[in-house]
NUPATI-138197 format. One record per residue (C-alpha): residue in three letters; x, y, z. Coordinates in steps of 0.25 Angstrom, whole numbers, padded with zeros to 4 digits, always signed. Each point is the difference from the previous one (the first is absolute). Layout:
N
ALAXYZ ...
END
This chain:
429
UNK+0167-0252+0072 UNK-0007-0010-0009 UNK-0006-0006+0010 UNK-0008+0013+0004 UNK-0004+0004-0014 UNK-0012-0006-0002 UNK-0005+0004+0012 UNK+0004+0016-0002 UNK-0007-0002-0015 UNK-0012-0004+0007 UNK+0001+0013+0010 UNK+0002+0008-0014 UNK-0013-0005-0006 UNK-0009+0002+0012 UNK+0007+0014+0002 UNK-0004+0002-0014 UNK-0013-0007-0001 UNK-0003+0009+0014 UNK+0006+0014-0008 UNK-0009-0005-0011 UNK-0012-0002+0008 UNK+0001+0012+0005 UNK+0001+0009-0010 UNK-0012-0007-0006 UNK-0009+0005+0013 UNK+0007+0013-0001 UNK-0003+0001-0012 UNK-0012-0003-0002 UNK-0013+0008+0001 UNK-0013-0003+0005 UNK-0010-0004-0009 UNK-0011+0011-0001 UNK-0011+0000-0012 UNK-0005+0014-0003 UNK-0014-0003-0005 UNK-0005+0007-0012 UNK-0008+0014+0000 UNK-0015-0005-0001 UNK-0008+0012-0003 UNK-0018+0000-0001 UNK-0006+0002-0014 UNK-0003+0015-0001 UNK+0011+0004+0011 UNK-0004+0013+0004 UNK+0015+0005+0001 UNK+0002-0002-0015 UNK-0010+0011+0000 UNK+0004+0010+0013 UNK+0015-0002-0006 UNK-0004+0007-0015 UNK-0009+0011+0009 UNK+0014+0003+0007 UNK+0006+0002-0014 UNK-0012+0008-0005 UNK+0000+0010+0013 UNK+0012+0001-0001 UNK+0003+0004-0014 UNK-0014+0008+0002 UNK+0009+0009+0011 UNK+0013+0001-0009 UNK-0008+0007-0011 UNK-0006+0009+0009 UNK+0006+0010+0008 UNK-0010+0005+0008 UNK-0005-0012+0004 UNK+0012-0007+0005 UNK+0002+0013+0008 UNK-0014+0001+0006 UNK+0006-0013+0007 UNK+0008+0006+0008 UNK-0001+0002+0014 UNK-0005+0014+0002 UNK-0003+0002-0013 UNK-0014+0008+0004 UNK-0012-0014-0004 UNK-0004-0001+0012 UNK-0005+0012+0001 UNK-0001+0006-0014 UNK-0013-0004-0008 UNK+0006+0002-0014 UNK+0013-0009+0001 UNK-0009-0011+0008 UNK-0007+0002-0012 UNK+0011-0001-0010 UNK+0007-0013+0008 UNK-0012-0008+0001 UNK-0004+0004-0016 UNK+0014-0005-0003 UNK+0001-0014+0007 UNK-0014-0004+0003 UNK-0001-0008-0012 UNK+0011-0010+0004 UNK-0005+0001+0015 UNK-0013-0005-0002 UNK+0008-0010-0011 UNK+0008-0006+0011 UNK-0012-0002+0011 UNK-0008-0009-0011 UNK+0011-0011+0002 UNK-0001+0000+0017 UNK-0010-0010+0000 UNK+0009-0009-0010 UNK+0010-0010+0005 UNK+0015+0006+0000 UNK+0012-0006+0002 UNK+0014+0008-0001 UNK+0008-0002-0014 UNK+0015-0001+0003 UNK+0010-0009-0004 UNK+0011-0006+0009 UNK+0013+0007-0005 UNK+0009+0009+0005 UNK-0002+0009-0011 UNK-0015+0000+0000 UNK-0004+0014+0005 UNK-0016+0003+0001 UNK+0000+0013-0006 UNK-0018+0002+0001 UNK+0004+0005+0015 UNK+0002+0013-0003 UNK-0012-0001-0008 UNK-0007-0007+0013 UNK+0005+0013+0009 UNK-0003+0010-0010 UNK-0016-0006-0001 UNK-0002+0002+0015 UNK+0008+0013+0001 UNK-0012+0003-0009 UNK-0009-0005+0008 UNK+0003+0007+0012 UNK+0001+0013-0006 UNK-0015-0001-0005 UNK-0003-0006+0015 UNK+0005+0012+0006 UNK-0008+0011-0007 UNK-0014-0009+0002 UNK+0002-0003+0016 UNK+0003+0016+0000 UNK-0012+0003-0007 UNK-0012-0010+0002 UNK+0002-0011-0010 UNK+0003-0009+0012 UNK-0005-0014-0008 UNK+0006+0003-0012 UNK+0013+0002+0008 UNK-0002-0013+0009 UNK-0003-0008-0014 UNK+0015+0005-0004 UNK+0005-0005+0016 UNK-0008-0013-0004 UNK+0005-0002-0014 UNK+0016+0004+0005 UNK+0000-0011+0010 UNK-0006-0012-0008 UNK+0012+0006-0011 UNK+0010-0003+0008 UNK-0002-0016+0004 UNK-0004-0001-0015 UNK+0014+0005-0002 UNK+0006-0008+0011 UNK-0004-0013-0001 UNK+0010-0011-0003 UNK+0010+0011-0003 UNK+0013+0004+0006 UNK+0004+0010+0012 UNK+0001+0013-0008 UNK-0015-0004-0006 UNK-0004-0002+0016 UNK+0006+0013+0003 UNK-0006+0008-0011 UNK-0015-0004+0005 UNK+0006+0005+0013 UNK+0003+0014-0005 UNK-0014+0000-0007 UNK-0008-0004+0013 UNK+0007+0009+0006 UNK-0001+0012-0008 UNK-0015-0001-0002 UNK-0004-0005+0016 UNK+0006+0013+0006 UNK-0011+0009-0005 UNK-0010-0010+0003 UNK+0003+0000+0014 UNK+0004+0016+0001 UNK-0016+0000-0003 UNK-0007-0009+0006 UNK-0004+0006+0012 UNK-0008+0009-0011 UNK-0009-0012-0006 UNK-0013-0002-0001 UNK-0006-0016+0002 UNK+0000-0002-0017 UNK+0015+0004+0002 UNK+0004-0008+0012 UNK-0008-0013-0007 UNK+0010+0002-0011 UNK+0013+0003+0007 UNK-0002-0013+0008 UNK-0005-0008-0012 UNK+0013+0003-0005 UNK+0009-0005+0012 UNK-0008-0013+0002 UNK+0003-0002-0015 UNK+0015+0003+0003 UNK+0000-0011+0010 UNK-0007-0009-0009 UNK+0010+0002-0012 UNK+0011+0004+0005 UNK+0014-0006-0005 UNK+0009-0006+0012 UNK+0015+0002+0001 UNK+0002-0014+0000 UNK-0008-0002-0014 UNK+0010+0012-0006 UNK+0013-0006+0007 UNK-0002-0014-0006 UNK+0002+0007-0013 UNK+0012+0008+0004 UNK+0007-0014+0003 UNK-0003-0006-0015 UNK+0006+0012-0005 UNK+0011-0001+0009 UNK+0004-0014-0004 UNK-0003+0002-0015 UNK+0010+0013+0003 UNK+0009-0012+0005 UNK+0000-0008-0014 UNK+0001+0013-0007 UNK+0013+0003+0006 UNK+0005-0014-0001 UNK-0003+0000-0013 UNK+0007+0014-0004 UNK-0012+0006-0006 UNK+0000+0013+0010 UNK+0008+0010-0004 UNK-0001+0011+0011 UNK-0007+0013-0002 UNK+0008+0014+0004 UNK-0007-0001+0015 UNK+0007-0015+0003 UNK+0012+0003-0005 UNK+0002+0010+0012 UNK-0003-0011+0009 UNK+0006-0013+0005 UNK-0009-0008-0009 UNK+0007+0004-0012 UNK+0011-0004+0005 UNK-0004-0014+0002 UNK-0006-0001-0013 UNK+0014+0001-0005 UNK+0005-0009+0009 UNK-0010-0010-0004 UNK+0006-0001-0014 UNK+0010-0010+0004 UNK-0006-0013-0001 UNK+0002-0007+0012 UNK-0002+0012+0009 UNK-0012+0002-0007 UNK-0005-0012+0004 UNK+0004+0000+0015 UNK-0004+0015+0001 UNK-0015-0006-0006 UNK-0001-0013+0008 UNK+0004+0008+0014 UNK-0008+0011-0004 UNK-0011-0004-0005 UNK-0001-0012+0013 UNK+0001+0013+0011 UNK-0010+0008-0009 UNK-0011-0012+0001 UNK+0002-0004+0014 UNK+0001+0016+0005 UNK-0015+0003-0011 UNK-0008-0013+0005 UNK+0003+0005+0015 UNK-0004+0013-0002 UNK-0012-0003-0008 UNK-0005-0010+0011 UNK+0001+0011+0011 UNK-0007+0011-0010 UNK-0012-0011-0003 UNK-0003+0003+0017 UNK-0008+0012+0005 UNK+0008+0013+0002 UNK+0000-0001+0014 UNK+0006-0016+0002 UNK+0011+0004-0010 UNK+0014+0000+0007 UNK+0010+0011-0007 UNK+0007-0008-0012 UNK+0015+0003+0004 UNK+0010+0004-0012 UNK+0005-0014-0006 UNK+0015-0005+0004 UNK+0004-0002-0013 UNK+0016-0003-0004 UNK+0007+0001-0011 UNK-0004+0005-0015 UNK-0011-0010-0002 UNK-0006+0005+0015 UNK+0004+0012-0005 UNK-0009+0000-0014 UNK-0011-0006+0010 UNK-0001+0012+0009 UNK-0002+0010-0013 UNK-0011-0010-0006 UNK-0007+0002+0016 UNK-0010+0012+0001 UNK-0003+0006+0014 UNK-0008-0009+0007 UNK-0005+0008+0013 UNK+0000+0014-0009 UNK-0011-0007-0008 UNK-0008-0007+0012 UNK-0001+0015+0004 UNK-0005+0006-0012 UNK-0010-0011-0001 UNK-0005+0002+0014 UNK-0001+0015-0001 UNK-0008-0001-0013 UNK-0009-0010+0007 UNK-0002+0010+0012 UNK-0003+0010-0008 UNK-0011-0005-0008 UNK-0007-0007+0013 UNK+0003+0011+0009 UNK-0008+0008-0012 UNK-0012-0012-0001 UNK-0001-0001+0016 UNK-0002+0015+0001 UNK-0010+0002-0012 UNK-0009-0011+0007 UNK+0001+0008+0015 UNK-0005+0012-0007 UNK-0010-0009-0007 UNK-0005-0005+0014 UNK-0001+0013+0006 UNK-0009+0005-0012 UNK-0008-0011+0003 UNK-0001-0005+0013 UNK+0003+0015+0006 UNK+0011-0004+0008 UNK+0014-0005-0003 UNK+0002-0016+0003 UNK+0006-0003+0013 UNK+0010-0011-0007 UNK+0005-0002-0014 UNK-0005-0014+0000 UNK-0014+0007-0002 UNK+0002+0003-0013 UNK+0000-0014-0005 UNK+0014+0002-0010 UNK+0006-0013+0004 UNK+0016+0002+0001 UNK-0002+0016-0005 UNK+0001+0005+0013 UNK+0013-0009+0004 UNK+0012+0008-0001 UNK+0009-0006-0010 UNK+0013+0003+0011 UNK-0006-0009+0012 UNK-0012-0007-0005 UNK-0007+0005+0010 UNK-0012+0013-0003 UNK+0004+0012-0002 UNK+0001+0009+0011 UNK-0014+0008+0001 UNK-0005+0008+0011 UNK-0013+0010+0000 UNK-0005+0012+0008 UNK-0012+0008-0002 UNK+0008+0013-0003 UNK+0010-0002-0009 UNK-0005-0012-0007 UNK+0008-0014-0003 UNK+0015+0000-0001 UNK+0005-0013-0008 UNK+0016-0005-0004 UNK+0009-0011-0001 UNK+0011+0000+0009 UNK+0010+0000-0012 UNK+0012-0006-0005 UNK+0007+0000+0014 UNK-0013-0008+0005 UNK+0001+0010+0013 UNK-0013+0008+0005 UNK+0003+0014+0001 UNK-0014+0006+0001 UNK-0004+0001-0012 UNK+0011+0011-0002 UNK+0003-0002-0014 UNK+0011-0002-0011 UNK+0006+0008-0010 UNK-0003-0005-0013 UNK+0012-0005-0006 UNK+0006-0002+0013 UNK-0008-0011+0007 UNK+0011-0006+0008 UNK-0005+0006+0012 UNK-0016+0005+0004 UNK-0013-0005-0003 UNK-0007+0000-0013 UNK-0015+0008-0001 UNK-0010+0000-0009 UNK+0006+0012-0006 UNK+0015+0003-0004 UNK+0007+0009+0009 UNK+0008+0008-0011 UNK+0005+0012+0009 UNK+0005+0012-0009 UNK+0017+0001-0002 UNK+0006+0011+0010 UNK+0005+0014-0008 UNK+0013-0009-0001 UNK-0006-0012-0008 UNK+0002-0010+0010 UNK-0007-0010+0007 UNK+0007-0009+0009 UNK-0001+0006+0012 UNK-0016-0002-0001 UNK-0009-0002+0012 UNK-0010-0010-0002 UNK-0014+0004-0004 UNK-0011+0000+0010 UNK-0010-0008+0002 UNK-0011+0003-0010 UNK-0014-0002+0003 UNK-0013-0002-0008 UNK-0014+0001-0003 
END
């Protein structure tokens, strides 16, 4: 028996020294720096974010304006509230287009907690603005209309850049809400008003704010959220604490599974981000589908909460982008028909570089032409199939093409719309 001991200590000690040496890699996270916030001198957002306090308190104290806001509420139509809205808010309008030409980089700090409250400021602005854009495309004031299109989609990469995905988002909602009208009324402008409108859309492509920029900011605050936990300096608000996450947190209180939870978590969470980034940083159309993660145990588990939706947000991004090119391409046809007399037999006539390529294939979009009915153009869509130029519901793009204009069929007596055809093919002069 004394003969085998020394050799069964030294199995002990390199079991231990192995047990050791694994809870040490277990344990222990990667080294990630979160570089500091660096923000230009004069930020414009510092001034866009006390406008979004001032409209609004500005709608709070009154009534009647806050209520002319509402959808249906008359303004488009109604000279004497376009006159009361625009009388109350033009001020801080005119206020927040001074700064568009300054450099603007979004204020946030990494940190669970951190909550960027001037978005509801930011939406209430352009709700403004589109009500006012309204009434003047109704009613002839067509270039004051397309200087609000203009100013609304430079506002929302100002309050995009370097900024989170909620911040990406909102400039979504606001491109969206203000290029609608625009392309409902194109077929109606005049050369000055086809100039401006295609102005616009090359600035966009110039500007615009990528996904990957916005994501890269997501995944420093997901590994500041990291140290935070590990750190027990979040204490869950009433939304987490009817989720799983709340219950981890708790879990996390105990010290060594704090740390395992941390070092496991925070390892899938890195590897899972830096993949997705890389394939978000392609074109839309050499992107593969970003499959859910396979994540195990609680830190995998923390890991997949900390993870946005990947493909959800590649769509979004792509549909803005068709939207505003879809709108440019189609101001320029006009423009060369007013010109020329006739419409161009290709799109590469029109000299826009990659605006005529279809964000979905990378190839042009589709355009045909005929001496009756004018020029038909769209994107294949999100399901990247050709079917005609038959077109896609907004707000249910999984199938159909995507027009020029938004097909927004009216709801049935009973309210709903899911059995809804696609919309035909809509052609234009």
């Amino acid at each position: 028996m004394r003969r085998h001991l020394p050799s069964c200590l030294v199995v002990v000690g390199l079991l231990l020294l192995g047990a050791y040496l694994l809870s040490y890699f277990w344990l222990r996270p990667p080294h990630i720096e979160i570089p500091p916030r660096r923000y230009p001198p004069d930020n414009a957002y510092e001034y866009y974010k006390f406008l979004a306090d001032s409209v609004w308190n500005l709608s709070r104290a009154d009534p009647q304006l806050r209520s002319l806001l509402n959808f249906g509420s008359g303004v488009s139509t109604d000279p004497a509230k376009y006159a009361y809205l625009r009388q109350g808010y033009e001020p801080i309008l005119r206020e927040y287009r001074r700064h568009l030409d300054k450099p603007s980089v979004v204020v946030l700090r990494y940190d669970l907690d951190y909550r960027s409250h001037e978005l509801a400021g930011f939406r209430e602005i352009i709700r403004i603005e589109r009500a006012l854009m309204d009434y003047e495309l109704r009613h002839g004031s067509i270039q004051q209309a397309l200087e609000r299109f203009d100013s609304v989609v430079r506002f929302s990469q100002q309050i995009r850049n370097e900024g989170s995905l909620i911040h990406f988002l909102t400039g979504y909602a606001q491109i969206m809400m203000v290029a609608v009208p625009v392309a409902q009324h194109l077929p109606t402008f005049d050369q000055a008003a086809l100039e401006r409108v295609l102005a616009t859309c090359r600035r966009y492509e110039q500007e615009r704010v990528p996904l990957a920029e916005v994501m890269r900011t997501e995944y420093y605050q997901g590994v500041a959220a990291f140290k935070q936990l590990r750190e027990g300096r979040y204490h869950p608000n009433p939304v987490d604490r009817q989720t799983g996450f709340s219950k981890i947190v708790g879990i996390m209180r105990i010290p060594l599974l704090r740390d395992a939870i941390y070092a496991s978590g925070l390892r899938e969470y890195d590897r899972y981000m830096q993949r997705a980034i890389a394939e978000i940083e392609k074109p839309h159309w050499q992107r593969k589908p970003i499959p859910a993660p396979e994540m195990h145990g609680l830190g995998g588990k923390l890991a997949t909460i900390m993870i946005p939706e990947f493909d959800q947000l590649a769509r979004v991004e792509a549909i803005e982008q068709t939207r505003m090119r879809l709108l440019g391409c189609a101001a320029a046809i006009r423009l060369h028909k007013l010109r020329t007399g006739r419409y161009p037999a290709r799109l590469e006539e029109l000299g826009l570089g990659e605006m005529i390529l279809d964000p979905f294939t990378g190839q042009p979009f589709h355009y045909k032409v005929d001496s009756r009915k004018g020029f038909l153009l769209y994107s294949v869509g999100t399901d990247q199939k050709d079917d005609g130029g038959w077109r896609a519901m907004e707000g249910k793009l999984e199938r159909g093409d995507i027009g020029v204009i938004p097909y927004s069929p009216r709801r049935n007596a009973r309210g709903s719309i899911r059995a809804v055809p696609l919309g035909a093919p809509l052609w234009l002069r």
